[in-house]
C-alpha positions as CSV (number, residue, x, y, z in Angstrom):
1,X,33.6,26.8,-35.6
2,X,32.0,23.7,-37.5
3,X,33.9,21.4,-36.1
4,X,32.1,23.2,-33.0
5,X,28.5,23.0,-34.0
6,X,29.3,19.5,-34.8
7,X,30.5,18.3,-31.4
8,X,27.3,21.0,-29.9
9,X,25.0,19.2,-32.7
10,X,25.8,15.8,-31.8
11,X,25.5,16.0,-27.5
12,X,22.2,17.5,-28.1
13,X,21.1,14.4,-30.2
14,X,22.8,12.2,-27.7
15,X,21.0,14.5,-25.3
16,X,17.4,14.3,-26.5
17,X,18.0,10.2,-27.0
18,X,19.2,9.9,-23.2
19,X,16.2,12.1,-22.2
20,X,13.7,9.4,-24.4
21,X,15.1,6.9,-23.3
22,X,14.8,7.8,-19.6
23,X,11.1,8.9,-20.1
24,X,10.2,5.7,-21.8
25,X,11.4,3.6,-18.7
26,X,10.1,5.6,-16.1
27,X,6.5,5.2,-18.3
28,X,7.0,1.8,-18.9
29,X,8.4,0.6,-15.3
30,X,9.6,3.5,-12.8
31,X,12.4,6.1,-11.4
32,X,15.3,3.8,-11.1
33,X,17.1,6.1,-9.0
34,X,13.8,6.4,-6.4
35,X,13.5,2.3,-6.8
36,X,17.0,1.8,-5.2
37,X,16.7,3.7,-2.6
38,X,13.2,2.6,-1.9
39,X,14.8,-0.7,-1.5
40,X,16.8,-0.4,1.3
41,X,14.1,1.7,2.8
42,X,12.0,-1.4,2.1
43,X,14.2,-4.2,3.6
44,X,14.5,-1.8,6.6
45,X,10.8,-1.7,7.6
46,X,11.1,-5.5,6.9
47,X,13.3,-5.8,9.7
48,X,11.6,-2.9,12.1
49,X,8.1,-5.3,11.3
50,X,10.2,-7.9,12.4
51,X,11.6,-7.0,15.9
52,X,8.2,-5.1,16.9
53,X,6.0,-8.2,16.0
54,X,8.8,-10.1,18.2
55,X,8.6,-7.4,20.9
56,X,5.2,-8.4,21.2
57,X,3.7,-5.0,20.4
58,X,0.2,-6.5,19.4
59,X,-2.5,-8.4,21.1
60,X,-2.9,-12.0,19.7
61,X,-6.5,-12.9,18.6
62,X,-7.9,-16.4,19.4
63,X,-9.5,-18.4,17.1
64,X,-12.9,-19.4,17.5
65,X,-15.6,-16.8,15.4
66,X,-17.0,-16.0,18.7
67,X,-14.0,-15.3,20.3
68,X,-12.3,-13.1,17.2
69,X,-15.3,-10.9,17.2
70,X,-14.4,-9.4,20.2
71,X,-10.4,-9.8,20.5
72,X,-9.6,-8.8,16.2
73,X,-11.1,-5.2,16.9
74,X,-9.4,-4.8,20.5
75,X,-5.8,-6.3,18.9
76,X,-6.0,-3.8,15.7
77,X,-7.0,-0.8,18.1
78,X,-4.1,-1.6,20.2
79,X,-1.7,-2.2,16.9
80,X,-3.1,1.6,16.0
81,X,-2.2,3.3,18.7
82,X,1.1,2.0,19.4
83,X,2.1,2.3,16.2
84,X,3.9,5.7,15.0
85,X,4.4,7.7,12.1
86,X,6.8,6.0,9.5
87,X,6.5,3.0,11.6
88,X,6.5,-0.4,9.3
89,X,2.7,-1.6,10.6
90,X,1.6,-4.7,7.7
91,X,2.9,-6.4,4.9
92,X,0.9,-6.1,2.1
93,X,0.7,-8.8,-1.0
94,X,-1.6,-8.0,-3.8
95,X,-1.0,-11.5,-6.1
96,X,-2.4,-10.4,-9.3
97,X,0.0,-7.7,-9.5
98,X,3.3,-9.2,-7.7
99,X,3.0,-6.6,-5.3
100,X,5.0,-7.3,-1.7
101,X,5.9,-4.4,0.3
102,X,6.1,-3.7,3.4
103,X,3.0,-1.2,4.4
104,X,4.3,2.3,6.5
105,X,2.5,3.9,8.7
106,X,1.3,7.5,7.1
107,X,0.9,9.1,4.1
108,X,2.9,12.5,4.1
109,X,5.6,12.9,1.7
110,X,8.8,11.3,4.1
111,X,7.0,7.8,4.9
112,X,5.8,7.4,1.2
113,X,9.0,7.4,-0.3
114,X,9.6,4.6,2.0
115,X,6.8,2.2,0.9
116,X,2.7,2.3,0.9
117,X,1.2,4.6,3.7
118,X,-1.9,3.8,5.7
119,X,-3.9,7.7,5.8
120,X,-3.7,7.9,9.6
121,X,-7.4,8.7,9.8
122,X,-8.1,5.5,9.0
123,X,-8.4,2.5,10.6
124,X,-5.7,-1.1,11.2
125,X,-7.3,-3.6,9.2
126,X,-10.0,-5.2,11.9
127,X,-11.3,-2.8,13.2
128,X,-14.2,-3.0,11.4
129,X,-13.8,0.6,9.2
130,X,-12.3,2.2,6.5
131,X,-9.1,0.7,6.2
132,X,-6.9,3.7,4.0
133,X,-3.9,3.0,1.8
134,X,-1.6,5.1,-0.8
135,X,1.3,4.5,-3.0
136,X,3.1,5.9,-5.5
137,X,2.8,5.0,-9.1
138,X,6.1,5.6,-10.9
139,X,8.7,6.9,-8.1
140,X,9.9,5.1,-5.1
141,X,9.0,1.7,-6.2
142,X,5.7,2.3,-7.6
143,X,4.1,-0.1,-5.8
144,X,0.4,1.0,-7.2
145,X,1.8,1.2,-10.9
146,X,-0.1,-1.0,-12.2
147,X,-3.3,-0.5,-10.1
148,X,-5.5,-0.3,-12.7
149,X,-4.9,-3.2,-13.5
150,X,-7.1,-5.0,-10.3
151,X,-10.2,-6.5,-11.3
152,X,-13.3,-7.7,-9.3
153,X,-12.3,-10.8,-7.8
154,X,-8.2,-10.3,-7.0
155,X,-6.7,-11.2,-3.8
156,X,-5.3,-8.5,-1.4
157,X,-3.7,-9.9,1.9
158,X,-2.7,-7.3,5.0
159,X,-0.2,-9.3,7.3
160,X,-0.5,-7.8,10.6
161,X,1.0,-9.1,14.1
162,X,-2.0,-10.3,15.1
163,X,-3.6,-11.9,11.9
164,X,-3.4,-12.2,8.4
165,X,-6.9,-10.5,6.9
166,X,-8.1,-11.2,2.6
167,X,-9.5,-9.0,1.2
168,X,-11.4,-9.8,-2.3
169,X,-10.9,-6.4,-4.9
170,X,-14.9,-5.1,-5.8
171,X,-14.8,-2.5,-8.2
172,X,-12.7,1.0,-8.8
173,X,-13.4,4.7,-9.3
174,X,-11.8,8.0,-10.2
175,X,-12.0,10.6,-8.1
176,X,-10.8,14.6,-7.9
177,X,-8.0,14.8,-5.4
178,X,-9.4,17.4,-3.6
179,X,-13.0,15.1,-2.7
180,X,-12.0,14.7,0.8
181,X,-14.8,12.5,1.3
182,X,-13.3,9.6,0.2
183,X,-11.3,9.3,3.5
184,X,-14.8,9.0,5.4
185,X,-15.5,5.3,7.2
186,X,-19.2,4.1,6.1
187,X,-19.3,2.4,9.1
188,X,-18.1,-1.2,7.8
189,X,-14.8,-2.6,7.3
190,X,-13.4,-1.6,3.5
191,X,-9.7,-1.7,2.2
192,X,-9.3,1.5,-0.3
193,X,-5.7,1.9,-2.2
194,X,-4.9,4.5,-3.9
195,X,-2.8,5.8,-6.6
196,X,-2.4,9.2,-8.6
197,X,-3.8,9.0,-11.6
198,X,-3.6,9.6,-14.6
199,X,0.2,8.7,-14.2
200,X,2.9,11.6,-14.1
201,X,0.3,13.8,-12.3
202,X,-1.6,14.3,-9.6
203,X,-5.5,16.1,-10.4
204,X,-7.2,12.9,-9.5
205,X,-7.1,9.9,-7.8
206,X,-7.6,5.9,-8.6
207,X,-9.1,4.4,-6.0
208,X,-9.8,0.6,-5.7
209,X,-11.7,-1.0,-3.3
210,X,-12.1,-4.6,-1.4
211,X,-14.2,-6.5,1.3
212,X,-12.5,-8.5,3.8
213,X,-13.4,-11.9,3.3
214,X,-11.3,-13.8,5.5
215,X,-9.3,-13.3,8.8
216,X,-6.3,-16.2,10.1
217,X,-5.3,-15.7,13.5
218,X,-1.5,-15.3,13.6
219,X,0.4,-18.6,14.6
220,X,-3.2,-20.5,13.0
221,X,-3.3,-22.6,10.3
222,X,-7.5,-21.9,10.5
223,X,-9.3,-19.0,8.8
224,X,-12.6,-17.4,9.0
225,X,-14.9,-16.4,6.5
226,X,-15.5,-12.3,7.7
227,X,-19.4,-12.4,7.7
228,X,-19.4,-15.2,10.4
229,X,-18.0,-12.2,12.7
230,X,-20.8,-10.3,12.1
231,X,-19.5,-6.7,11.3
């Protein structure tokens, strides 16, 4: 019987040092289980973004500030609404943070394990409103893990078929999960990503918010400052 409580004694203690360990990565880093599988999920929408910006599923916007004023709105409505749930719709790089994923498109439970979601009530970056995004912190490759972390000033670039559109990070703010409100377009063009927060639960929510500031036209080497289109 000692020899019993001895062998029961020490797997508890090997136990309670696995389970430590375990919550000490997933605090400092992530779920490595979710992060594997979020990677093939990951290099899959890399090649879905691929063949649909081959297919030719976007219209192309033309260079001149004149002419992108009208044709950026009209190509990101048309990106919209051909563009279904869980498909792969941007590629997102947030420098400051190392962040390059590709961006999905929704935010229920299924297309956020795959990557960052665009809240379908939002609009594609162009269109002049409220441009939506949410990720997870610490499962599924925590792609907003460190979002706190932005400060006024950092780079956020949205890839898209028909441009490639900075936007410049201009403050933060927490907010209860329930205050719907924060979905609502003001009327201008805004890039909001979102995280849980604090981390491990979700009462609240980190938001963090941009301005566009400049819009290339895919296959351009030129871009254009955002207030010469005038929206």
């Amino acid at each position: 019987m000692r020899r019993l409580a001895r062998i029961l004694g020490t797997l508890m203690i090997v136990a309670g040092v696995g389970a430590l360990a375990w919550a000490l990565t997933v605090w400092q880093w992530q779920d490595p289980f979710t992060a594997a599988l979020n990677e093939l999920e990951q290099r899959e929408l890399a090649q879905d973004f691929d063949r649909r910006v081959e297919e030719g599923r976007a219209i192309l916007v033309d260079n001149s500030a004149e002419q992108l004023r009208e044709s950026l709105p009209r190509a990101a409505a048309a990106w919209r609404t051909s563009s279904k749930r869980g498909d792969a719709v941007a590629r997102l790089r947030i420098p400051a943070l190392g962040v390059g994923e590709i961006v999905v498109n929704g935010t229920d439970h299924g297309s956020l394990k795959r990557g960052p979601g665009r809240y379908l009530g939002s609009a594609m970056p162009g269109e002049g409103k409220l441009v939506y995004i949410a990720g997870h912190r610490t499962t599924y490759g925590a792609p907003f893990s460190r979002i706190d972390r932005l400060r006024k000033g950092d780079r956020v670039l949205l890839e898209l078929p028909y441009a490639t559109i900075e936007y410049t990070i201009t403050g933060s703010r927490i907010v209860l999960a329930s205050q719907t409100s924060v979905l609502k377009s003001k009327g201008y063009e805004q890039l909001v990503l979102q995280a849980c927060h604090p981390r491990f639960f979700a009462s609240h929510r980190y938001l963090a918010y941009a301005k566009p500031t400049r819009v290339t036209p895919r296959g351009s080497d030129h871009a254009t400052p955002y207030e010469a289109l005038g929206y």
